[in-house]
PyMOL Python script that loads the backbone (N, CA, C, O; Angstrom):
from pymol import cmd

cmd.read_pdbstr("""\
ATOM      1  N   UNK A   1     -16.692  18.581  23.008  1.00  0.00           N
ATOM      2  CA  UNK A   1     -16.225  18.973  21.687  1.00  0.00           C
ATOM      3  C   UNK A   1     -14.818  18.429  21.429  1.00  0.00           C
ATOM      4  O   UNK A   1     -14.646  17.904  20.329  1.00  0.00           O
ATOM      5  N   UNK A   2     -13.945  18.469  22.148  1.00  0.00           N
ATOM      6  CA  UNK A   2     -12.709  17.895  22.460  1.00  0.00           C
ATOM      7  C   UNK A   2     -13.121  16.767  21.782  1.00  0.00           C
ATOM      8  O   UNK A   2     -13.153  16.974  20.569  1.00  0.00           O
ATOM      9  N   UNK A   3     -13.407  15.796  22.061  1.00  0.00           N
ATOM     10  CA  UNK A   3     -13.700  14.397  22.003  1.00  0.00           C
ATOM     11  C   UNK A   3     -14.220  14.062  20.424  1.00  0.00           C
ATOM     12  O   UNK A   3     -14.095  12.960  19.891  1.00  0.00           O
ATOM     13  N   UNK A   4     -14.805  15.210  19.817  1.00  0.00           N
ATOM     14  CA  UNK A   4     -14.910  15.027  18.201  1.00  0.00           C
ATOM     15  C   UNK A   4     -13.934  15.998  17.160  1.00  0.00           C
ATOM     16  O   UNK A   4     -14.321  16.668  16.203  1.00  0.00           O
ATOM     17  N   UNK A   5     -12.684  15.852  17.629  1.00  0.00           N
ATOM     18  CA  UNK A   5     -11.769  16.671  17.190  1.00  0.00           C
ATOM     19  C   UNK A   5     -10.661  15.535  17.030  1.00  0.00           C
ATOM     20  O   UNK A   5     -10.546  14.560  17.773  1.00  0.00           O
ATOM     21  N   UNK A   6      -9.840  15.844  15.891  1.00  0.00           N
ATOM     22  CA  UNK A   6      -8.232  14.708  15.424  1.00  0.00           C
ATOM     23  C   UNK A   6      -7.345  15.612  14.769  1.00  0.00           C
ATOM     24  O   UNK A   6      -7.428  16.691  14.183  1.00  0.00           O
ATOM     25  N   UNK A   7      -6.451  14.770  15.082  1.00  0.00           N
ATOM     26  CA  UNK A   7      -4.862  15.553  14.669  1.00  0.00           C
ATOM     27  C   UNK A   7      -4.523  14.960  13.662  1.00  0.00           C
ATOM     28  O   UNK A   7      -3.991  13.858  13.794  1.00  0.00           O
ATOM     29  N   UNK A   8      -4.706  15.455  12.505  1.00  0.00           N
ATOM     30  CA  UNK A   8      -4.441  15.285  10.511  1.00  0.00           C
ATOM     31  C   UNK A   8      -2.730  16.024  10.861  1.00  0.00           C
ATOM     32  O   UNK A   8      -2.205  17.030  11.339  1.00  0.00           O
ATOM     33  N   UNK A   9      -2.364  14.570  10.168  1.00  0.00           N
ATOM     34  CA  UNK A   9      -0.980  15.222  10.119  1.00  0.00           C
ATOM     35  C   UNK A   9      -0.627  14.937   8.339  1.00  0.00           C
ATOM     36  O   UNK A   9      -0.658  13.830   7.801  1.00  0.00           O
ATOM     37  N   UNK A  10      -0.381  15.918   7.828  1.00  0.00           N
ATOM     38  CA  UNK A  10      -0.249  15.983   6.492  1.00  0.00           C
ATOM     39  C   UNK A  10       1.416  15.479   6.087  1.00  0.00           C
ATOM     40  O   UNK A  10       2.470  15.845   6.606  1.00  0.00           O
ATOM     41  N   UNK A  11       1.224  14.695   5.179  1.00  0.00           N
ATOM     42  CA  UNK A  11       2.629  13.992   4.690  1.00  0.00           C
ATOM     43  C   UNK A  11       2.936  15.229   3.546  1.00  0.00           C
ATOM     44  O   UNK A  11       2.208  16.083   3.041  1.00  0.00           O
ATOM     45  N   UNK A  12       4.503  14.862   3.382  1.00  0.00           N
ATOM     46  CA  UNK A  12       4.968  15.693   2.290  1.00  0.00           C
ATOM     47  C   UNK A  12       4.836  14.975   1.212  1.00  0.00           C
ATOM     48  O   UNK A  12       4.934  13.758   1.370  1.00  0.00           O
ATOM     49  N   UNK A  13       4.581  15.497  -0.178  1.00  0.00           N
ATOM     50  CA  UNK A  13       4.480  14.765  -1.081  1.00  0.00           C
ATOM     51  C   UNK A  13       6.419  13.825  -1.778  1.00  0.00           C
ATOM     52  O   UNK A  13       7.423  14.435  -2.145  1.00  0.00           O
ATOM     53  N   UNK A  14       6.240  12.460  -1.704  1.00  0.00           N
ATOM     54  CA  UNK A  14       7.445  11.843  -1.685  1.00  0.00           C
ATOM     55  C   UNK A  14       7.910  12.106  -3.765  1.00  0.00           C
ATOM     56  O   UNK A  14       7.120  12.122  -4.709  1.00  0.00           O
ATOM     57  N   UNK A  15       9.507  12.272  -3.780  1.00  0.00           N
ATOM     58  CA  UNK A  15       9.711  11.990  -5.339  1.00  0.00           C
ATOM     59  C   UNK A  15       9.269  11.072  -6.235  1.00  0.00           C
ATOM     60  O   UNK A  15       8.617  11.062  -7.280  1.00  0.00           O
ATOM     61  N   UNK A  16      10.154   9.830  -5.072  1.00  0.00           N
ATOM     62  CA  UNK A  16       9.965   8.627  -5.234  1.00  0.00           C
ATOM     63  C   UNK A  16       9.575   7.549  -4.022  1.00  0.00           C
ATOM     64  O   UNK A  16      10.068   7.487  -2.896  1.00  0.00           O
ATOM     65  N   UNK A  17       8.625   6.792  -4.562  1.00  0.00           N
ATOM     66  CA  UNK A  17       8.518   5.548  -3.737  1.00  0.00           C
ATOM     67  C   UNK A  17       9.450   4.911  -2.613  1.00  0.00           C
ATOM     68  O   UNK A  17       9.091   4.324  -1.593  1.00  0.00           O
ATOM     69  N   UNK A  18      10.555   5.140  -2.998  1.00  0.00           N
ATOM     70  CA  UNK A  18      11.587   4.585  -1.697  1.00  0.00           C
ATOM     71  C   UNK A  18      11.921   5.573  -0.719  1.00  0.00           C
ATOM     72  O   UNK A  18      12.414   5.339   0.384  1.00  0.00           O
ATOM     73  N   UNK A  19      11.510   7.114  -1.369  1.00  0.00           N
ATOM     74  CA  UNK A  19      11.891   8.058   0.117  1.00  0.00           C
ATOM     75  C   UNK A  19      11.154   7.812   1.124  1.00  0.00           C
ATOM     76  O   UNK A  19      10.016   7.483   0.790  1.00  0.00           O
ATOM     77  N   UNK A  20      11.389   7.845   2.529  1.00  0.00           N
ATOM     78  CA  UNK A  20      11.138   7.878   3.367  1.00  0.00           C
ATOM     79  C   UNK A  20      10.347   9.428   3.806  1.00  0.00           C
ATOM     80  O   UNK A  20      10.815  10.542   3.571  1.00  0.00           O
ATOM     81  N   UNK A  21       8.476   8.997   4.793  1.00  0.00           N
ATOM     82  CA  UNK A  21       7.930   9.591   4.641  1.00  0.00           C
ATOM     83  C   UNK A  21       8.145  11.223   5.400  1.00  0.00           C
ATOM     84  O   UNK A  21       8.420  11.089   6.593  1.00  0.00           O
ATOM     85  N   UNK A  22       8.088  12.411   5.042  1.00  0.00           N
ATOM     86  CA  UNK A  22       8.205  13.276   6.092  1.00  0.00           C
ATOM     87  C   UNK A  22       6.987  13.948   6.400  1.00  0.00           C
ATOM     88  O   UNK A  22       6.347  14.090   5.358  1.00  0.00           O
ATOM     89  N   UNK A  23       6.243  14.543   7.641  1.00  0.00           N
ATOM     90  CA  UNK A  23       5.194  15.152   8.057  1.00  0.00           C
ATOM     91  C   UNK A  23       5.636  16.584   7.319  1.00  0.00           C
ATOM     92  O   UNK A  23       6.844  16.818   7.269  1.00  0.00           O
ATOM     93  N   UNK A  24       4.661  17.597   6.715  1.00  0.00           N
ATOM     94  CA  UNK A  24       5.251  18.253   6.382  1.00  0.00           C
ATOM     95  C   UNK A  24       4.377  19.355   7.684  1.00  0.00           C
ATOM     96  O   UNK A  24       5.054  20.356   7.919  1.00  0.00           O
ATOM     97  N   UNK A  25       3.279  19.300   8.355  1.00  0.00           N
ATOM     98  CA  UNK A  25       2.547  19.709   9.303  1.00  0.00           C
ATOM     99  C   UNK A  25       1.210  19.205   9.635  1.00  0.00           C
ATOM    100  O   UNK A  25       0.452  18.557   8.913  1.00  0.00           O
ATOM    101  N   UNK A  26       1.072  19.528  10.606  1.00  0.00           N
ATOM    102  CA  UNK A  26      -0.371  19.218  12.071  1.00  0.00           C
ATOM    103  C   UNK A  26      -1.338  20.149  12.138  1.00  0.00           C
ATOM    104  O   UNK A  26      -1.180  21.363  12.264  1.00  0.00           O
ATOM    105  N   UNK A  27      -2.446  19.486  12.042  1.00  0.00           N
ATOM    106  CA  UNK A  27      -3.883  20.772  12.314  1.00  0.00           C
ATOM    107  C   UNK A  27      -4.839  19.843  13.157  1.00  0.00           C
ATOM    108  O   UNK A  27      -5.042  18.658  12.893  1.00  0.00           O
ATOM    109  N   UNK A  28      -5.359  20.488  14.129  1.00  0.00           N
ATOM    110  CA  UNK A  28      -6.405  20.262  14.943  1.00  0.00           C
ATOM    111  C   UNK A  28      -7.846  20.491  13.844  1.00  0.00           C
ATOM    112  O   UNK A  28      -7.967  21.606  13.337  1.00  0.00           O
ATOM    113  N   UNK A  29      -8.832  19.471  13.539  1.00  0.00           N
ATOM    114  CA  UNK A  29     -10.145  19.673  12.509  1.00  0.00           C
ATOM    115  C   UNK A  29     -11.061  18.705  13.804  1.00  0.00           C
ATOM    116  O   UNK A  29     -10.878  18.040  14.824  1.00  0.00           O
ATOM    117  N   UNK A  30     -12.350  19.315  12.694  1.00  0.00           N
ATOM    118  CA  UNK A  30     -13.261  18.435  13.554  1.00  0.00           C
ATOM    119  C   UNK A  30     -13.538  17.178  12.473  1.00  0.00           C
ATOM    120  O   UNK A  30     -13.542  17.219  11.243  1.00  0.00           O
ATOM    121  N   UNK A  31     -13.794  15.924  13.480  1.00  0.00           N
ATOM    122  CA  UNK A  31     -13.867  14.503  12.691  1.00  0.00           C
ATOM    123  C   UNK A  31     -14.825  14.503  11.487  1.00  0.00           C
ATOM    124  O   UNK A  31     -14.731  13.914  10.410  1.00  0.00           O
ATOM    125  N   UNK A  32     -16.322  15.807  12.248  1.00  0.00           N
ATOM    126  CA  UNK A  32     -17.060  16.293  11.011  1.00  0.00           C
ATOM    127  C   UNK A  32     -16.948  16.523   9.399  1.00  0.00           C
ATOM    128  O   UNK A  32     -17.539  16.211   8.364  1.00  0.00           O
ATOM    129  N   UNK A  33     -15.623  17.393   9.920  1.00  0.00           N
ATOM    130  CA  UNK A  33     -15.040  17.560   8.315  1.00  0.00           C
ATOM    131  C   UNK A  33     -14.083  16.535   7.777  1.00  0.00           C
ATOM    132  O   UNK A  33     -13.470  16.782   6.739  1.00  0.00           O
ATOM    133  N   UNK A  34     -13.946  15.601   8.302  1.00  0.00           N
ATOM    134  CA  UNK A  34     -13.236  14.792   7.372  1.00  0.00           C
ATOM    135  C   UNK A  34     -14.081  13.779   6.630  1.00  0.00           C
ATOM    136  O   UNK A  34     -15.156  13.257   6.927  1.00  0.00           O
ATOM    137  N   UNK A  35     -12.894  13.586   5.060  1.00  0.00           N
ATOM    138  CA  UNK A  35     -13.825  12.745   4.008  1.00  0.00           C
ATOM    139  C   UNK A  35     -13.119  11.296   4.254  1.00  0.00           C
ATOM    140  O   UNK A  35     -12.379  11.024   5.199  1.00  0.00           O
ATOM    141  N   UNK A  36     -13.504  10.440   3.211  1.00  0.00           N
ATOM    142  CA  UNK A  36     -12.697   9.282   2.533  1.00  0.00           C
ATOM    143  C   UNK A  36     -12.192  10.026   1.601  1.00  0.00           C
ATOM    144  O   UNK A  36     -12.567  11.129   1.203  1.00  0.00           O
ATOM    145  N   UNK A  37     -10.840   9.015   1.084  1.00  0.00           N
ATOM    146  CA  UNK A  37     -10.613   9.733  -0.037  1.00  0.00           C
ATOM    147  C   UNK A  37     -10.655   8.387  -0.969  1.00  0.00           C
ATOM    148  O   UNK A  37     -10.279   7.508  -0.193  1.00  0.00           O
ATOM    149  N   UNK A  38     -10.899   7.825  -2.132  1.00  0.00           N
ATOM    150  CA  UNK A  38     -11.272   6.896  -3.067  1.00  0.00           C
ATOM    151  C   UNK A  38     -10.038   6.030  -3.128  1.00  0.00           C
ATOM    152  O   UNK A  38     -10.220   4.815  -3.050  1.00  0.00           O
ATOM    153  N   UNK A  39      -8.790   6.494  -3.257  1.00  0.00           N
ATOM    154  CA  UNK A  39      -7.201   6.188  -3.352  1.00  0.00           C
ATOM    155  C   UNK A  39      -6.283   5.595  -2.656  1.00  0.00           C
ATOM    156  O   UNK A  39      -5.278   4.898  -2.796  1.00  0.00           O
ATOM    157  N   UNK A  40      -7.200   6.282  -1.536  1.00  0.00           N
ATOM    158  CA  UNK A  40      -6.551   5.513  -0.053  1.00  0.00           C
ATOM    159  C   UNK A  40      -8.105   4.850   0.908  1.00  0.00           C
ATOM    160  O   UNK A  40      -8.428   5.134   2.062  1.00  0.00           O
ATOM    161  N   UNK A  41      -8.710   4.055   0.069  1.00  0.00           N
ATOM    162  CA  UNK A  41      -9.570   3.333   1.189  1.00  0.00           C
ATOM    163  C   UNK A  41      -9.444   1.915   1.248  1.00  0.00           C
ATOM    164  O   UNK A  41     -10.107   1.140   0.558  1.00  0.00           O
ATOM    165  N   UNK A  42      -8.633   1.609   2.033  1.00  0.00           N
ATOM    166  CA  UNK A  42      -7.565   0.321   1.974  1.00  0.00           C
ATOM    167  C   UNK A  42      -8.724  -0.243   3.548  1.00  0.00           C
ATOM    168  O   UNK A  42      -9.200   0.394   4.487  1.00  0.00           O
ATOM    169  N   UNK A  43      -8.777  -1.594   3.173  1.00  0.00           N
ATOM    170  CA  UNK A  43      -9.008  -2.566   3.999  1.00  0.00           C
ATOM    171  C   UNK A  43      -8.811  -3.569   4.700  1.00  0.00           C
ATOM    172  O   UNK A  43      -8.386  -4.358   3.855  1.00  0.00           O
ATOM    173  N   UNK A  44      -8.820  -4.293   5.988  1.00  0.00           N
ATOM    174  CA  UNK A  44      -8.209  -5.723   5.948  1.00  0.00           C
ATOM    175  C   UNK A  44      -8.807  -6.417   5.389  1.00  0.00           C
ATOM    176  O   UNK A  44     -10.014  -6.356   5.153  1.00  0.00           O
ATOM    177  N   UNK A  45      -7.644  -7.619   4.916  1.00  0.00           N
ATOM    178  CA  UNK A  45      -8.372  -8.220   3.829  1.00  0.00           C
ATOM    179  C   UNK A  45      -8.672  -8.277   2.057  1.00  0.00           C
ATOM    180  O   UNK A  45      -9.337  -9.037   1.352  1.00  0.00           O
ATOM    181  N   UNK A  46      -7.775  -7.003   1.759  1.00  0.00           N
ATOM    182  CA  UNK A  46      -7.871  -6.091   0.456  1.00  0.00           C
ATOM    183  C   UNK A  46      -7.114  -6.789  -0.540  1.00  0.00           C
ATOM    184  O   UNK A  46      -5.928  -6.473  -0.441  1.00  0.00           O
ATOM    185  N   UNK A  47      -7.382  -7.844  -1.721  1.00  0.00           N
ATOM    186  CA  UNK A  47      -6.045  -8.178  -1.879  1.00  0.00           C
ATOM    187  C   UNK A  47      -5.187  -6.578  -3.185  1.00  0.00           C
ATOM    188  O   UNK A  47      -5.728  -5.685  -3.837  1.00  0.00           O
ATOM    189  N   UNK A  48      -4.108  -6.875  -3.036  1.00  0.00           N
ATOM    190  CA  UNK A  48      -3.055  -6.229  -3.739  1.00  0.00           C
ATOM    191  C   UNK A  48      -2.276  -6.980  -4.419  1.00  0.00           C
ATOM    192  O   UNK A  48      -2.029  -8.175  -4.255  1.00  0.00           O
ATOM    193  N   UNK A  49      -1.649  -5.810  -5.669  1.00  0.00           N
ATOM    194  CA  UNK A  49      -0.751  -7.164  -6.320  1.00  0.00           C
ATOM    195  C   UNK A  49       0.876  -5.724  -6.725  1.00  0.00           C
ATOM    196  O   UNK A  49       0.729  -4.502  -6.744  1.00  0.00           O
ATOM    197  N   UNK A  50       1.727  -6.218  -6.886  1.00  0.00           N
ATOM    198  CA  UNK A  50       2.738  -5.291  -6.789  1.00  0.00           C
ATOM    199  C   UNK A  50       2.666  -5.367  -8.557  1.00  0.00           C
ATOM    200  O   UNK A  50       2.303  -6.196  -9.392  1.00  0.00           O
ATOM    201  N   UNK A  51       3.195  -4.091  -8.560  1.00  0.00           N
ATOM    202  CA  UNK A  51       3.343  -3.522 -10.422  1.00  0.00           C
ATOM    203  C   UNK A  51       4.246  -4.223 -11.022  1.00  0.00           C
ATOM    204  O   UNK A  51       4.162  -4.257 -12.250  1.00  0.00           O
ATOM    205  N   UNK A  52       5.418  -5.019 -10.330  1.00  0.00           N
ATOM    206  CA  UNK A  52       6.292  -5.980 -11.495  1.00  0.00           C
ATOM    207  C   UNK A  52       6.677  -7.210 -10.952  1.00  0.00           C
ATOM    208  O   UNK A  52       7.695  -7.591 -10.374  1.00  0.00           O
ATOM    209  N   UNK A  53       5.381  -7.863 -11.348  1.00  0.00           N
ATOM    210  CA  UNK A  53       5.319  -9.535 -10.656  1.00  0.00           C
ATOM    211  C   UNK A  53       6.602 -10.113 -10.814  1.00  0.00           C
ATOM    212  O   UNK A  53       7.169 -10.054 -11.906  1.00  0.00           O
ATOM    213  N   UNK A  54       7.202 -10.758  -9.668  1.00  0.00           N
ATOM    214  CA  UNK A  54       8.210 -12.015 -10.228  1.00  0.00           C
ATOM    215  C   UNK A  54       8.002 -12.929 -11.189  1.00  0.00           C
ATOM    216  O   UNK A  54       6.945 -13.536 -11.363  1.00  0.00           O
ATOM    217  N   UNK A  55       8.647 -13.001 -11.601  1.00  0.00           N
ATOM    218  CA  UNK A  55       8.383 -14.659 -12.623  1.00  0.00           C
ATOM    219  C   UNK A  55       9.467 -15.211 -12.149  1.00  0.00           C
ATOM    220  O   UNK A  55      10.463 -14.684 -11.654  1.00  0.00           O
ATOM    221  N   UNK A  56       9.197 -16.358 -12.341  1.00  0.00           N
ATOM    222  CA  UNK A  56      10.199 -18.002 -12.363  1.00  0.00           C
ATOM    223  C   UNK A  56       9.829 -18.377 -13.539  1.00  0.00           C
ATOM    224  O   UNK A  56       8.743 -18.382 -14.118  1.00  0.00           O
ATOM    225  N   UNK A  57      11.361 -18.835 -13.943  1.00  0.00           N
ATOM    226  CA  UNK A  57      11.179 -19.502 -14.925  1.00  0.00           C
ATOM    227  C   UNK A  57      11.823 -20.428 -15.301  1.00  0.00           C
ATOM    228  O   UNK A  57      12.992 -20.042 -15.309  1.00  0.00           O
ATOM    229  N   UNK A  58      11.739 -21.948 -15.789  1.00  0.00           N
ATOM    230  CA  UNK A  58      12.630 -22.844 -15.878  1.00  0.00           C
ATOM    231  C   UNK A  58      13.007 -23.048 -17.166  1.00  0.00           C
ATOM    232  O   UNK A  58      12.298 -22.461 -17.983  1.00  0.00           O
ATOM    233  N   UNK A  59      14.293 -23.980 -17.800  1.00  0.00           N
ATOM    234  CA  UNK A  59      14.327 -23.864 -18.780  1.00  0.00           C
ATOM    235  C   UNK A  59      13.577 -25.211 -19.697  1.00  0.00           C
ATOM    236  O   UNK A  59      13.773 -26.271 -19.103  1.00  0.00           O
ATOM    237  N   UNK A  60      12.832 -25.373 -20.904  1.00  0.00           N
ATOM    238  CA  UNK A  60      12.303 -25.924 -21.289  1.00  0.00           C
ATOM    239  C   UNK A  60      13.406 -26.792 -22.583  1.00  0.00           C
ATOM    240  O   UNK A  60      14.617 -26.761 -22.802  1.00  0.00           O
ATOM    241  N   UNK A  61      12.557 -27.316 -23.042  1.00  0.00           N
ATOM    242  CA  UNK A  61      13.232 -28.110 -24.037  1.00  0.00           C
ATOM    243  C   UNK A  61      14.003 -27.059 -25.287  1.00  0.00           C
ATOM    244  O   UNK A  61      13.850 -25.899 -24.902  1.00  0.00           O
ATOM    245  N   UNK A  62      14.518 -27.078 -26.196  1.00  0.00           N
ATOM    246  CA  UNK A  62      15.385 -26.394 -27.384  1.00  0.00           C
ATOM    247  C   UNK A  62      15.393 -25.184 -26.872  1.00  0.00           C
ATOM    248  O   UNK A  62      15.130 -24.275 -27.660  1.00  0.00           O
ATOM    249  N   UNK A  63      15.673 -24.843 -25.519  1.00  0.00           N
ATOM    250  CA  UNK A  63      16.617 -23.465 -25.401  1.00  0.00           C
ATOM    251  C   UNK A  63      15.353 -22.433 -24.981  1.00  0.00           C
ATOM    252  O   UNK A  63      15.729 -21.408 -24.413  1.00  0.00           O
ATOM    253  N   UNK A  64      13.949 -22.569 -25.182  1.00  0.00           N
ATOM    254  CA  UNK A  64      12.726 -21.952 -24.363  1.00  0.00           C
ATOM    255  C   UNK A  64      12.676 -21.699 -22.750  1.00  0.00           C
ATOM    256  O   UNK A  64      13.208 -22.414 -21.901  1.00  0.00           O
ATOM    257  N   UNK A  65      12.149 -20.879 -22.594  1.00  0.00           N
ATOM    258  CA  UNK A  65      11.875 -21.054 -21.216  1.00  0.00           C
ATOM    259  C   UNK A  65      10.437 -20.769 -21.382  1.00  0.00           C
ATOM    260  O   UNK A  65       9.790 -20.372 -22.351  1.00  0.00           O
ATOM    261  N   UNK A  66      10.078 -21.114 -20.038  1.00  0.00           N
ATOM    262  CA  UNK A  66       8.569 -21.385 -20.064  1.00  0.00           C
ATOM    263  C   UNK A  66       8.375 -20.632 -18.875  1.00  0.00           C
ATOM    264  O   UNK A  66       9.131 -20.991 -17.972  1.00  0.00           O
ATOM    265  N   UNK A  67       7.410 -19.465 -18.512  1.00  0.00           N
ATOM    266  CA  UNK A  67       6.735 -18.837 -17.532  1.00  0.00           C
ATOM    267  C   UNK A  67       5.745 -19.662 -16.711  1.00  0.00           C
ATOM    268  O   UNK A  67       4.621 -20.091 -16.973  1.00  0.00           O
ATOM    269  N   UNK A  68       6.664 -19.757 -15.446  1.00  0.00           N
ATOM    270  CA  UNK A  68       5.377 -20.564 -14.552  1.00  0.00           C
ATOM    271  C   UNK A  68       4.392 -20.171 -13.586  1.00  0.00           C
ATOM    272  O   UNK A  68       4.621 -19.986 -12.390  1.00  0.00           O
ATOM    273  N   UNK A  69       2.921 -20.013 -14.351  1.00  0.00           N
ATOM    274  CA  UNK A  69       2.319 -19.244 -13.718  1.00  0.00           C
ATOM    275  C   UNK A  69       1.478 -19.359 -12.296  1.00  0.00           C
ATOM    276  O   UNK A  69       0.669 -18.525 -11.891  1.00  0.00           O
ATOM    277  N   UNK A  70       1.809 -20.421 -11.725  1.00  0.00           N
ATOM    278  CA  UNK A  70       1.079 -20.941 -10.346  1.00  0.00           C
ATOM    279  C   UNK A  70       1.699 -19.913  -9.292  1.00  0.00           C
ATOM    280  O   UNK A  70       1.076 -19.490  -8.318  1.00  0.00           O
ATOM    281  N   UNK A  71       3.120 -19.541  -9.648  1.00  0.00           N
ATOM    282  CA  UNK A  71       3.545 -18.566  -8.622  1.00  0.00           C
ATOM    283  C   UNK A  71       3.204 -17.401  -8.420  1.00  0.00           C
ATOM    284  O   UNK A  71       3.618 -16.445  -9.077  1.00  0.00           O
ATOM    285  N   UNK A  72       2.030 -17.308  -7.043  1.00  0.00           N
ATOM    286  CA  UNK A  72       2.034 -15.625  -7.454  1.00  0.00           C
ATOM    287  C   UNK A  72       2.361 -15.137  -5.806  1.00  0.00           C
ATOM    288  O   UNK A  72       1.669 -14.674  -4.899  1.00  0.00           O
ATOM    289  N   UNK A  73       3.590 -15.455  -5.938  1.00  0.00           N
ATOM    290  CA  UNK A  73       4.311 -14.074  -4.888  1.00  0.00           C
ATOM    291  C   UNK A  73       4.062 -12.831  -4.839  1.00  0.00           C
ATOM    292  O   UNK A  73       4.406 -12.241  -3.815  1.00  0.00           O
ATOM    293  N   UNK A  74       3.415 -12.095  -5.891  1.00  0.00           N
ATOM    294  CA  UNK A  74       3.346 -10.754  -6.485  1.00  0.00           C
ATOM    295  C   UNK A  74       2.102 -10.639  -6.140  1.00  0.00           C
ATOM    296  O   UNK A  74       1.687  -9.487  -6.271  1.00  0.00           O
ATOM    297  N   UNK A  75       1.250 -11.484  -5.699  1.00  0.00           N
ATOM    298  CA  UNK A  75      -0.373 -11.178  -5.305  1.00  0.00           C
ATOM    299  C   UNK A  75      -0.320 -11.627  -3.206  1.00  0.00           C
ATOM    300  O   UNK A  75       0.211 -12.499  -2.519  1.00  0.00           O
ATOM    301  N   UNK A  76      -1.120 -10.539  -2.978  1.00  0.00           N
ATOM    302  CA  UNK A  76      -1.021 -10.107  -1.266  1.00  0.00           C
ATOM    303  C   UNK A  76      -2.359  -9.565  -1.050  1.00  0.00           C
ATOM    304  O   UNK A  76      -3.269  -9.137  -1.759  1.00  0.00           O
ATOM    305  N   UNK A  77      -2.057  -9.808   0.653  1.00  0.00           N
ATOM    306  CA  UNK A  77      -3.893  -9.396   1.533  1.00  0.00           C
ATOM    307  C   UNK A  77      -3.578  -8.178   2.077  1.00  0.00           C
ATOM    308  O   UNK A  77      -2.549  -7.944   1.442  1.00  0.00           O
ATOM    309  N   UNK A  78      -3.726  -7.264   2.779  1.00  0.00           N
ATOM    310  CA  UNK A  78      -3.811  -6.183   3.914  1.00  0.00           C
ATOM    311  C   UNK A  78      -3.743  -7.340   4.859  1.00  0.00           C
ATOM    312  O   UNK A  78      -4.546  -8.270   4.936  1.00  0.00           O
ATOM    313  N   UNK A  79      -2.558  -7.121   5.632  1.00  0.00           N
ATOM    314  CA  UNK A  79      -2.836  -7.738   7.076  1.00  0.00           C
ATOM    315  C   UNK A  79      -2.948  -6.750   8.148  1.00  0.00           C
ATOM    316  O   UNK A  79      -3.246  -7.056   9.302  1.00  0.00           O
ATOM    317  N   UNK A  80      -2.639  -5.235   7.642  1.00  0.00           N
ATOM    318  CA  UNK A  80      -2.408  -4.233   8.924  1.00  0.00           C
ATOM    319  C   UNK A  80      -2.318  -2.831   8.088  1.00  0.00           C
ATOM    320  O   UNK A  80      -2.004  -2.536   6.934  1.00  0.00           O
ATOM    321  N   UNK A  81      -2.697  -2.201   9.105  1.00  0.00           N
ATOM    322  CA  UNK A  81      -2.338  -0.664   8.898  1.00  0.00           C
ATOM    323  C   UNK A  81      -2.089   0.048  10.450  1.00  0.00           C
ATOM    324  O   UNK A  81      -2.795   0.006  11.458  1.00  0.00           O
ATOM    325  N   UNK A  82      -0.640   0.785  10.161  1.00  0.00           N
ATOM    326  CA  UNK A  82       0.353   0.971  10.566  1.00  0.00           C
ATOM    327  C   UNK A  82       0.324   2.847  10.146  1.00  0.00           C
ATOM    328  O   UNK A  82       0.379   3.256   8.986  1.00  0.00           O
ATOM    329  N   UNK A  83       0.244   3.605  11.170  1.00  0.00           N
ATOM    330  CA  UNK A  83       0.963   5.081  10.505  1.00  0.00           C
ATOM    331  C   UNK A  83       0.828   5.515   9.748  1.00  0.00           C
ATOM    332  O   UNK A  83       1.639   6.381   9.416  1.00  0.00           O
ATOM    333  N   UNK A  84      -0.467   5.174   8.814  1.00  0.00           N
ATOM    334  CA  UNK A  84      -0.637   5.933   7.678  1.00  0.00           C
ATOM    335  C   UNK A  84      -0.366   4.900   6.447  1.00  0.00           C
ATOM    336  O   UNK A  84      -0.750   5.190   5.314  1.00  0.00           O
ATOM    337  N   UNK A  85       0.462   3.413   6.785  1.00  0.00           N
ATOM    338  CA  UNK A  85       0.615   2.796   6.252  1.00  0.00           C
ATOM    339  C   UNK A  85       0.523   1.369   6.068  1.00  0.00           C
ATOM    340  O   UNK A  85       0.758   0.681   7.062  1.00  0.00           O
ATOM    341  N   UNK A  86       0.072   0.488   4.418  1.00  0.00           N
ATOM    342  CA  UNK A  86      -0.471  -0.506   4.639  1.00  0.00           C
ATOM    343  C   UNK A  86       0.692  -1.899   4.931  1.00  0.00           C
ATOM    344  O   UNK A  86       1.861  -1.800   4.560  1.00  0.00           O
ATOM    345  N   UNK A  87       0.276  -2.893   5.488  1.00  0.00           N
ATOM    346  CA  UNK A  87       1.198  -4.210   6.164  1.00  0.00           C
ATOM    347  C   UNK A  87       0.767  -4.887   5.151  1.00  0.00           C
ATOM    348  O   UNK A  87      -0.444  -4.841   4.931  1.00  0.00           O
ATOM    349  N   UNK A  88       1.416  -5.490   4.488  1.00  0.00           N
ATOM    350  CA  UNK A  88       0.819  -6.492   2.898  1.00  0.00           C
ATOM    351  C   UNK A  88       1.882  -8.109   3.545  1.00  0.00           C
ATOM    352  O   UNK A  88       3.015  -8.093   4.027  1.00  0.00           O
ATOM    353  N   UNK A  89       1.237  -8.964   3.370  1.00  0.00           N
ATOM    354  CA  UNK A  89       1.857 -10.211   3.554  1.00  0.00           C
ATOM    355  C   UNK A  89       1.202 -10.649   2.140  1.00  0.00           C
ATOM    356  O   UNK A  89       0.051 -10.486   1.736  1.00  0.00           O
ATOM    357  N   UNK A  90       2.351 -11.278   1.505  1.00  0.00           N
ATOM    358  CA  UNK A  90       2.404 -11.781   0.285  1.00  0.00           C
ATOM    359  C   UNK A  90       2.748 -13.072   0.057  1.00  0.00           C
ATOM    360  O   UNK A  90       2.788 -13.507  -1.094  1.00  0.00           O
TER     361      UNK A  90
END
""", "prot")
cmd.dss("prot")
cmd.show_as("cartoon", "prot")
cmd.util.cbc("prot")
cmd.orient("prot")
């Protein structure tokens, strides 16, 4: 029975995105009861894209600039998961 049992360690819910994560507590469950959850079913391989793409932009003729869209720094794979958390190479 041991052997179908895990240690869910519950995160605190963060303000913001840049806080750093805290456990807020630990429970012994059986693997039985655990779900997916839809939000967090991250894969290798997954691509991602961050919410405020870079742009480059050069300047064009009479004072325009022109958005160049071949760059997409802002689009990434899952290379890893880490602690609860995903490794994005972009």
């Amino acid at each position: 029975a041991k052997e179908r049992t895990a240690c869910v360690r519950w995160i605190k819910p963060a303000t913001r995105a840049d806080d750093p994560q805290e456990f807020d507590k630990e429970e012994i469950v059986s693997v039985y009861q655990l779900e997916g959850h839809p939000d967090y079913d991250y894969r290798y391989s997954d691509v991602v894209v961050r919410l405020s793409p870079v742009t480059i932009c050069s300047e064009a003729s009479a004072g325009e600039t022109d958005v160049e869209l071949s760059d997409l720094s802002w689009v990434g794979n899952i290379t890893g998961l880490k602690n609860g958390d995903i490794e994005v190479t972009w």
